[in-house]
C-alpha positions as CSV (number, residue, x, y, z in Angstrom):
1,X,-69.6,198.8,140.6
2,X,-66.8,200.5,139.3
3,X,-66.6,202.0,135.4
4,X,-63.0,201.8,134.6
5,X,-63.7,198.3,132.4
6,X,-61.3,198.8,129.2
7,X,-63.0,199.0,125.6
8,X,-63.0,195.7,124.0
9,X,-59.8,195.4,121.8
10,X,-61.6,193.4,119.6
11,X,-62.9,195.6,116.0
12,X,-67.0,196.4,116.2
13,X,-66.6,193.7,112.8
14,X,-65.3,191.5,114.9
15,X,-67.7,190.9,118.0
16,X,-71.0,193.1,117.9
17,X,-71.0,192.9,122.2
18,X,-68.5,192.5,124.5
19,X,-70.4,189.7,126.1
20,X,-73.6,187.7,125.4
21,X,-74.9,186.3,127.8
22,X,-77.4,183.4,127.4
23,X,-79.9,182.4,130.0
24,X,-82.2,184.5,131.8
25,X,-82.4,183.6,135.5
26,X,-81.5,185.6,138.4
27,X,-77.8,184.8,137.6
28,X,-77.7,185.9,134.2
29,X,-79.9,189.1,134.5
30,X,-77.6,190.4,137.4
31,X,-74.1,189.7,135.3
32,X,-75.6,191.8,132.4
33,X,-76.8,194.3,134.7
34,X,-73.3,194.5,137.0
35,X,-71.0,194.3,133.9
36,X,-73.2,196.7,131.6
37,X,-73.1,198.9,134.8
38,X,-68.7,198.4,134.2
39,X,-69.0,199.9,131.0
40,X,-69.4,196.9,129.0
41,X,-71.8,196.1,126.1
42,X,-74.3,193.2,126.6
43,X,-76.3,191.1,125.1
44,X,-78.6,188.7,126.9
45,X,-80.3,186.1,125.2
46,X,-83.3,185.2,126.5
47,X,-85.6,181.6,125.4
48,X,-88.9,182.9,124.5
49,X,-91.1,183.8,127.6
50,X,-93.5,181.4,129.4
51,X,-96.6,182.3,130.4
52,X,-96.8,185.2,132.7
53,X,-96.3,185.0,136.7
54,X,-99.4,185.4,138.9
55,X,-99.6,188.6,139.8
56,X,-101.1,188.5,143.2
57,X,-100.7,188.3,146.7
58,X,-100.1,184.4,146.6
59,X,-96.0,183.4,148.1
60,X,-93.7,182.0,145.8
61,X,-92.7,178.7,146.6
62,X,-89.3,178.9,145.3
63,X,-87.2,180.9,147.9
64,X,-83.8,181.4,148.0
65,X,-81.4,181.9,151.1
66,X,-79.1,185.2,150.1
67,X,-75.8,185.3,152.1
68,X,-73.7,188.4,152.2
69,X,-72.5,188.4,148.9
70,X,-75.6,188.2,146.9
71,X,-76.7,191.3,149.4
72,X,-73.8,193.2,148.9
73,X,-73.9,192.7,144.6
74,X,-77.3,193.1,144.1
75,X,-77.0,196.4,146.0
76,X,-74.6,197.1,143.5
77,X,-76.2,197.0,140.7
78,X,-79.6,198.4,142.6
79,X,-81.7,195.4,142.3
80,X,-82.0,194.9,146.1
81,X,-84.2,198.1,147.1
82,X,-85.9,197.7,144.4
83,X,-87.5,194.4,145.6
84,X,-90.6,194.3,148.2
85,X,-88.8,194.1,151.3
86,X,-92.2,193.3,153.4
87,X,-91.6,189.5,151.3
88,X,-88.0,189.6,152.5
89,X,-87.3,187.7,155.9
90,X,-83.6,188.2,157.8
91,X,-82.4,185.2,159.2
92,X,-81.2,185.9,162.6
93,X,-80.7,182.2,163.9
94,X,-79.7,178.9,161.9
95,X,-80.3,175.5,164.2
96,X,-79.5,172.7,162.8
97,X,-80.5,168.9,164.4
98,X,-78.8,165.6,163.7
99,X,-81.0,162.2,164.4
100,X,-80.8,160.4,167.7
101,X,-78.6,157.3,168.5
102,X,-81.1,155.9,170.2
103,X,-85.2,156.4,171.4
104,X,-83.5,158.3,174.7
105,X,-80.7,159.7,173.0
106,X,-80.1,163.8,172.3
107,X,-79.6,164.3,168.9
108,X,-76.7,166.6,167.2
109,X,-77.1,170.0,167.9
110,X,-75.7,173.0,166.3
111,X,-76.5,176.7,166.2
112,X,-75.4,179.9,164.5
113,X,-76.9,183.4,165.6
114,X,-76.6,186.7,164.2
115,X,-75.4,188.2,167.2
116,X,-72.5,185.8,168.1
117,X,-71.3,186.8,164.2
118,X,-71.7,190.8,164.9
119,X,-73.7,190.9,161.6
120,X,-77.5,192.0,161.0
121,X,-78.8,188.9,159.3
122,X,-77.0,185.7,158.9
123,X,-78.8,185.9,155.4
124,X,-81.8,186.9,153.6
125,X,-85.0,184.5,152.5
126,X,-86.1,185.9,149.1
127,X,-89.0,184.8,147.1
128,X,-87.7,184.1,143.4
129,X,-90.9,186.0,141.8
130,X,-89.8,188.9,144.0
131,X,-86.2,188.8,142.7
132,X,-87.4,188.0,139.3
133,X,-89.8,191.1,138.9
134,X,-87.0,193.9,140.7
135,X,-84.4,192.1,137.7
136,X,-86.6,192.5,134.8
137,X,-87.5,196.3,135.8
138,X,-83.4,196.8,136.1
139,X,-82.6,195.7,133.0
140,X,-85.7,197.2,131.3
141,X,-83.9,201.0,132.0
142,X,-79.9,199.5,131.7
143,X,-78.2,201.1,129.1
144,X,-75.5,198.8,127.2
145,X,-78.1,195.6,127.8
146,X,-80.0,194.3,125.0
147,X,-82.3,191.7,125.3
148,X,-82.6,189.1,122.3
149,X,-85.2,186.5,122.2
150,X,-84.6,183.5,121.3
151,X,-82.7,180.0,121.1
152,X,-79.4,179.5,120.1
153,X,-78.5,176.0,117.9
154,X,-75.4,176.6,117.2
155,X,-72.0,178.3,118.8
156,X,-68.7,179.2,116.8
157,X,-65.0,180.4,117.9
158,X,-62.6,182.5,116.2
159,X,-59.8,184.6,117.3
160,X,-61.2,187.8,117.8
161,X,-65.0,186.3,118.1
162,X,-67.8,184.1,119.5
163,X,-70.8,183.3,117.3
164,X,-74.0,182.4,118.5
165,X,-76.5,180.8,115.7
166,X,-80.3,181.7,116.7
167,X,-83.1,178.9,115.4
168,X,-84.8,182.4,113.6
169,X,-81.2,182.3,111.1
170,X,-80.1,185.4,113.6
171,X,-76.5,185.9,114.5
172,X,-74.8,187.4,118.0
173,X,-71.0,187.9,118.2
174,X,-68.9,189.1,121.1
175,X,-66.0,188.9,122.5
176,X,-67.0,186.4,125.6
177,X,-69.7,183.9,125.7
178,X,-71.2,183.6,129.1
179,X,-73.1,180.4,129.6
180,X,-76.1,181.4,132.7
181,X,-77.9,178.5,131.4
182,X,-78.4,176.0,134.4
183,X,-77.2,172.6,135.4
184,X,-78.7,171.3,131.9
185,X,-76.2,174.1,130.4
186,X,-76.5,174.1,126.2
187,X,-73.3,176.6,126.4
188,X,-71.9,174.1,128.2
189,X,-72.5,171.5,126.1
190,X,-70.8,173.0,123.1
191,X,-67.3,173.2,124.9
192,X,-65.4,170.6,125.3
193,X,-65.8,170.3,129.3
194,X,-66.2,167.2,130.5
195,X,-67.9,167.0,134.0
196,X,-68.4,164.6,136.9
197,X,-72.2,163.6,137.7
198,X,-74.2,161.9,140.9
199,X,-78.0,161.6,141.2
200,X,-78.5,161.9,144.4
201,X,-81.7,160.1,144.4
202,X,-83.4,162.6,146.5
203,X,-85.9,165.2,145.4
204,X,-86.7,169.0,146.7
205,X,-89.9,169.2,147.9
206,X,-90.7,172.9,148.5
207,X,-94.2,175.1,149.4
208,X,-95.3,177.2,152.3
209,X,-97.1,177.3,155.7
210,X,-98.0,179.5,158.1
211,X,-97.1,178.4,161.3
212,X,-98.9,179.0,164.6
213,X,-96.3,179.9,166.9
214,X,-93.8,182.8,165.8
215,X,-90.5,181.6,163.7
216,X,-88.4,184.6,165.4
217,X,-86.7,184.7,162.3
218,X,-84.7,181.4,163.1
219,X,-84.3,178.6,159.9
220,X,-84.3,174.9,161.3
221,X,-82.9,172.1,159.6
222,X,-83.2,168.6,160.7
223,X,-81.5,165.4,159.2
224,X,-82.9,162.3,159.2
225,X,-80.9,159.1,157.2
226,X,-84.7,157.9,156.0
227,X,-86.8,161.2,155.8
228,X,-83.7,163.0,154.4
229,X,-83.2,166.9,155.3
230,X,-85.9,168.9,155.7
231,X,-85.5,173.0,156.4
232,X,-87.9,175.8,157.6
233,X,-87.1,178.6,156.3
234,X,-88.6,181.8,158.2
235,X,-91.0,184.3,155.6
236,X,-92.2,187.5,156.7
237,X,-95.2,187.2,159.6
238,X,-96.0,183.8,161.0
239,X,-95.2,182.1,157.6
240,X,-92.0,179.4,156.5
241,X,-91.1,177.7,153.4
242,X,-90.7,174.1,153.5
243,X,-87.9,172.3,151.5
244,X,-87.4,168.9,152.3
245,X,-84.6,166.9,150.2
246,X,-86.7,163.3,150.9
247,X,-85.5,159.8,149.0
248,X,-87.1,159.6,145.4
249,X,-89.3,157.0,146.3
250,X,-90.6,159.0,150.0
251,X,-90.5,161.8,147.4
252,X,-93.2,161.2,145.1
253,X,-95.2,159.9,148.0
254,X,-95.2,163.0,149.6
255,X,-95.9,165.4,146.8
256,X,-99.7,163.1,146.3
257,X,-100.5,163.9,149.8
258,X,-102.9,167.2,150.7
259,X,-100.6,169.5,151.7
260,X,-102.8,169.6,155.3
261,X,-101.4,166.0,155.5
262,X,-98.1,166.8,154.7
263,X,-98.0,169.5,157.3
264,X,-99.2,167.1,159.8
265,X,-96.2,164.5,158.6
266,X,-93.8,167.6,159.6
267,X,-95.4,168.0,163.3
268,X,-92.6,165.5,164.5
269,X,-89.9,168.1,163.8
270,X,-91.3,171.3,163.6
271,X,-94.7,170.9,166.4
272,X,-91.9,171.7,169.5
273,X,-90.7,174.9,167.9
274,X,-93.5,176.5,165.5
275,X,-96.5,174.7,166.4
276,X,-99.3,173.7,163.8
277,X,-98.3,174.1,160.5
278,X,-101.2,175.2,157.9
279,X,-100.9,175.3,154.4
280,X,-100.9,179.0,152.3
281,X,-103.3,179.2,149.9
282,X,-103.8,178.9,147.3
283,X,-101.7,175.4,147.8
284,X,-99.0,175.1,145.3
285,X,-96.0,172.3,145.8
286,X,-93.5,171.6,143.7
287,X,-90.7,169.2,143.5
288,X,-86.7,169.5,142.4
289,X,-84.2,166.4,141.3
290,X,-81.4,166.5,143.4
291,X,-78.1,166.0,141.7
292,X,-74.0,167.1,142.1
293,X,-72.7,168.5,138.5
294,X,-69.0,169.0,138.6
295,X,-67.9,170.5,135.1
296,X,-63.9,169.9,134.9
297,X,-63.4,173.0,133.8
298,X,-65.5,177.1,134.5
299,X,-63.5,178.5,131.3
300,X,-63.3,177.7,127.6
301,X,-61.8,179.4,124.5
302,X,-64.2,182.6,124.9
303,X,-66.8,181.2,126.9
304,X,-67.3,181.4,130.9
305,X,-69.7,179.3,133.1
306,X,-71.7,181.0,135.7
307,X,-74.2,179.5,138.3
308,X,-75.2,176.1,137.9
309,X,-74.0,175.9,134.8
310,X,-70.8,175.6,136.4
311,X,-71.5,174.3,139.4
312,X,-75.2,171.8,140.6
313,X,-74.4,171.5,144.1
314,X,-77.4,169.8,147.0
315,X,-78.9,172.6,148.7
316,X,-78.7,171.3,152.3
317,X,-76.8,174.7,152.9
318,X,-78.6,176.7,150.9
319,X,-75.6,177.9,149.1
320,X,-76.5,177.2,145.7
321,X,-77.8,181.1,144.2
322,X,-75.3,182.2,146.6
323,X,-72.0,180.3,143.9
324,X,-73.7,181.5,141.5
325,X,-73.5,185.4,142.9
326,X,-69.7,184.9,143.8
327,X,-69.3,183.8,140.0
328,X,-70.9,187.0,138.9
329,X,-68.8,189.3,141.5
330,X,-65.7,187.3,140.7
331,X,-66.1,187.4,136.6
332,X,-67.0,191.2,136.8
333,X,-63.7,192.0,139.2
334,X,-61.9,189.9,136.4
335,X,-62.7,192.2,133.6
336,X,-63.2,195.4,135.2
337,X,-59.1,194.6,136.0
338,X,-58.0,193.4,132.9
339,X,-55.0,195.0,130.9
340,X,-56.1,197.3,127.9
341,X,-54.5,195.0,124.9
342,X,-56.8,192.0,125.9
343,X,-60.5,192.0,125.6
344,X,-63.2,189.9,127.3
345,X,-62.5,186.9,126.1
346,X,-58.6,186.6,126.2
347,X,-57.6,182.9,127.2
348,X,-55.3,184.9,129.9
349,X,-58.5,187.2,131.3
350,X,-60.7,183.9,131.8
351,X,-58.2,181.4,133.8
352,X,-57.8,184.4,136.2
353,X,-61.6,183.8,136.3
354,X,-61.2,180.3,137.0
355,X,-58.7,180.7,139.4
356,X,-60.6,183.4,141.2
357,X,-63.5,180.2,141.6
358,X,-62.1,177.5,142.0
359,X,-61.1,177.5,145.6
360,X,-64.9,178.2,146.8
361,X,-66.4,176.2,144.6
362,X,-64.5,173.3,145.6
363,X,-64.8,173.9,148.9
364,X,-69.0,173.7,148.8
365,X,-68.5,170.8,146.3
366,X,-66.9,169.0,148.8
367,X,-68.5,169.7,152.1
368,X,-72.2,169.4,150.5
369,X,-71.8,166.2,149.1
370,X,-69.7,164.8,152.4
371,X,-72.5,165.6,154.1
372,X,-75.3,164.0,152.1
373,X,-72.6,160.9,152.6
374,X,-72.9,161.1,156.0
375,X,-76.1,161.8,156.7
376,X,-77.5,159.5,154.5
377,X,-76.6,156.0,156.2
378,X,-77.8,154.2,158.9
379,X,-74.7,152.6,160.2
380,X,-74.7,153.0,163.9
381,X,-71.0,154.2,164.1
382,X,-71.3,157.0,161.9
383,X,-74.7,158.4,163.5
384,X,-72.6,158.7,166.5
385,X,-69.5,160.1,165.0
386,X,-71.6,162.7,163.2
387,X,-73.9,163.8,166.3
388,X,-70.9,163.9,168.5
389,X,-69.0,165.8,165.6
390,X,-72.1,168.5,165.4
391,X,-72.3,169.3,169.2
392,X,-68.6,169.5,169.5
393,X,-68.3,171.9,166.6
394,X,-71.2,173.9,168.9
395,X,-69.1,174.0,171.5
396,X,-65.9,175.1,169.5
397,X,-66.2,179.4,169.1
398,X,-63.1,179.4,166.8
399,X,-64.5,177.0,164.8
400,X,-67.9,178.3,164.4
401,X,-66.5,181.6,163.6
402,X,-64.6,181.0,160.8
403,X,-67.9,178.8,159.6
404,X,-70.4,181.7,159.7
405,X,-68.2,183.8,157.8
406,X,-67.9,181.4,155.1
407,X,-71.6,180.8,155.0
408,X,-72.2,185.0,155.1
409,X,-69.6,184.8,151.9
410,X,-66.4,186.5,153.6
């Protein structure tokens, strides 16, 4: 990160940050450490904390798939050594399988390797607790960061200022309000943004296994129009983390099975390629609602959205964190380059903000939610246009060229 961020125009009177940020996940605690590491003063509100993570040996079952861009940012701001890189797995390989057209029938096929894309890692599986914990230790030396607990009720805009009103009576201005509050987003909710929804009816299942034959650092993905998508994601050592986007109803089902049977309800897919599955222990499963959130707008007068505040996509891709990290790189590159009379929240600094978004954003919007269409009916004609489509885009170098480096977040 560069240091060259001009001063706030904006009087100390006026706005006591140059940003506050509110929300504390892994999207919000890298944007106050990247733009507090531009020369910018921050404030990040946090709720009051829950109870405290385990602190043992046990594998988080929330993992995230980190492209490129995430790498290269969270480098940046020197969050990415920090973490334990024994729980980080590289992904050299990405298969993914359509369903059969018949009992006989080859399914869609297609395949991405590290290699064929002259890169390292096609991306990075990262436990959240393990981001979480190198975040938290970051900000706890950042200079310009200060952490505020607490709720905010109520949000104010004037010309020089935004006002956040705390349930203790408490007041934060600053120039920008950034909204890092997820898809439920409260920031979000004070602007007048209005916003597409669609349940998708389908819920994230996701825990762990260890697996009996070796993953060789290759995440599979298979899509069925009753079971829904389920992905293996490769951990460090004989180990992979299950998430399985299954109909609500299948859903619920499966998270009041033992996780043993579960395991043995995945043989179908994953028996050929990893063998028996067995459950990590202790056994922890969890389960996600699925839905696509399309605010109309990123921007409004001093305020900015950021991750899934602006943007709920379905994770079939796993790209998801990965928005959220271009929204951070994009929104620090914004204001590290803005002109000297305008501060952070100038209507003029944020729709270069939006602009800078929109274009990727739309993009995943569209292609996630095409292919839950697809994928999701039964209708004979379409389970053969969208098998044939997969293993001709396999066959097609160009083509899968120019869709690796979108997935590595060139």
């Amino acid at each position: 990160m560069t240091t060259n961020a001009h001063p706030s125009s904006s009087s100390p009177a006026a706005a006591g940050s140059d940003i506050c940020i509110v929300g504390d996940g892994a999207i919000g605690k890298t944007a106050a450490l990247g733009l507090a590491q531009a020369g910018l003063k921050v404030t990040l509100l946090a709720p009051p904390p829950k109870a405290a993570p385990p602190d043992d040996a046990s594998w988080d079952v929330r993992v995230y798939a980190l492209n490129h861009t995430a790498h290269r940012l969270l480098s940046s701001v020197r969050v990415w050594d920090a973490m334990d890189a024994e729980r980080i797995a590289p992904v050299d390989n990405m298969t993914v399988q359509g369903d059969g057209l018949a009992e006989k029938a080859k399914p869609g096929l297609l395949s991405f390797d590290a290699y064929a894309a002259r890169t390292d890692a096609l991306a990075w599986i990262v436990e959240g607790r393990n981001l979480d914990q190198a975040l938290d230790a970051a900000l706890r030396f950042a200079p310009n960061v200060r952490v505020v607990q607490g709720r905010a009720t109520g949000l104010s805009v004037g010309a020089e200022a935004a006002t956040l009103t705390l349930e203790s009576g408490q007041s934060l201005s600053a120039a920008l309000v950034v909204g890092a509050d997820g898809a439920n987003s409260w920031v979000r909710g004070q602007c007048d943004i209005g916003l597409d929804y669609r349940a998708y009816g389908q819920n994230a299942i996701v825990t762990n296994f260890s697996c009996e034959l070796p993953h060789r650092g290759v995440a599979y993905q298979w899509f069925s129009p009753t079971e829904g998508i389920i992905a293996l994601l490769p951990l460090p050592g004989n180990r992979v983390s299950l998430v399985w986007s299954a109909p609500q109803a299948l859903a619920e089902q499966l998270m009041r099975l033992p996780l043993a049977t579960l395991a043995e309800r995945l043989a179908q897919w994953a028996g050929p390629v990893l063998g028996q599955l067995t459950p990590l222990q202790p056994e922890v499963a969890k389960a996600f609602p699925l839905r696509l959130i399309k605010p109309h707008a990123m921007i409004a007068p001093r305020v900015a959205l950021i991750g899934d505040a602006a943007h709920a996509v379905h994770p079939m891709a796993g790209h998801g964190m990965n928005l959220g990290f271009g929204d951070v790189d994009a929104l620090i590159e914004t204001l590290v380059k803005r002109e000297p009379q305008y501060d952070c929240g100038d209507d003029r600094v944020l729709r270069r903000y939006g602009r800078a978004r929109k274009e990727e954003v739309l993009l995943m919007q569209i292609a996630t939610d095409g292919l839950h269409r697809i994928f999701s009916t039964e209708a004979e004609p379409v389970r053969l246009v969208r098998n044939l489509g997969m293993s001709l885009v396999n066959h097609l170098p160009v083509l899968k060229r120019r869709l690796i480096a979108h997935a590595l977040g060139r």
